[in-house]
N, C-alpha and C positions, 0 to 999 in steps of 0.2 A: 320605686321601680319593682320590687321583689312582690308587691302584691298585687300590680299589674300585670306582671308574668303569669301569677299564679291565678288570676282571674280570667286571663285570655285561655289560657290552657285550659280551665274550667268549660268555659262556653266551648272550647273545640272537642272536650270531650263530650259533653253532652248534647253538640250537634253531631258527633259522628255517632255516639248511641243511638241516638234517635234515628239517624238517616239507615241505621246498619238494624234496626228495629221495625224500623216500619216498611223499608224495603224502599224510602223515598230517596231519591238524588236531587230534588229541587234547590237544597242547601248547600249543595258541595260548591257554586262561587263562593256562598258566604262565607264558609268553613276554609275555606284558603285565602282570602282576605283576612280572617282573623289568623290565622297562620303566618303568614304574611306581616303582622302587626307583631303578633309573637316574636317571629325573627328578627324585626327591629329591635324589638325590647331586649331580646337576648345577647343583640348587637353590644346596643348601647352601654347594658349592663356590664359587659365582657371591656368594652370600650375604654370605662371607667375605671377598670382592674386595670387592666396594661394598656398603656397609650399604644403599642404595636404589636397588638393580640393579633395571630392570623385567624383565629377563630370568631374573632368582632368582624373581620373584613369579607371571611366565607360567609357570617351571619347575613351581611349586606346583600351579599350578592346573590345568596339563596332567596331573600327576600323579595329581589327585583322579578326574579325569574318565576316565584309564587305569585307576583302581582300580574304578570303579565298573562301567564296561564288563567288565573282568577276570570280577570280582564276579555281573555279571550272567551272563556268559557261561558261567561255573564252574555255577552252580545253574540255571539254564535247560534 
């Protein structure tokens, strides 16, 4: 899990270099979808430490609300 974290974050930072580079916003559903993916991971991680982390439970639900913004923003 810890090099999936670190891979996702990877790709978000060099989609926001990019987008904040070139002056493109075409990527910004993508980049909150992987964000989004992030937030699980970070979940899960947190999850796995403490069965009743509030920060596993905030991860989730930040996640939802990334997804749906993503979601929104993708078909808009």
């Amino acid at each position: 899990m810890g090099k999936l974290r670190i891979g996702l974050a990877g790709i978000v930072v060099i989609l926001g270099g990019y987008g904040l580079m070139a002056g493109d916003t075409s990527l910004s559903p993508l980049m909150l979808f992987i964000v989004g993916l992030l937030l699980l991971t970070v979940g899960f991680i947190e999850l796995e430490k403490d069965k009743k982390s509030f920060w596993a439970y905030s991860s989730f639900a930040i996640a939802a609300f990334v997804f749906f913004v993503s979601s929104y923003t993708l078909f808009s």
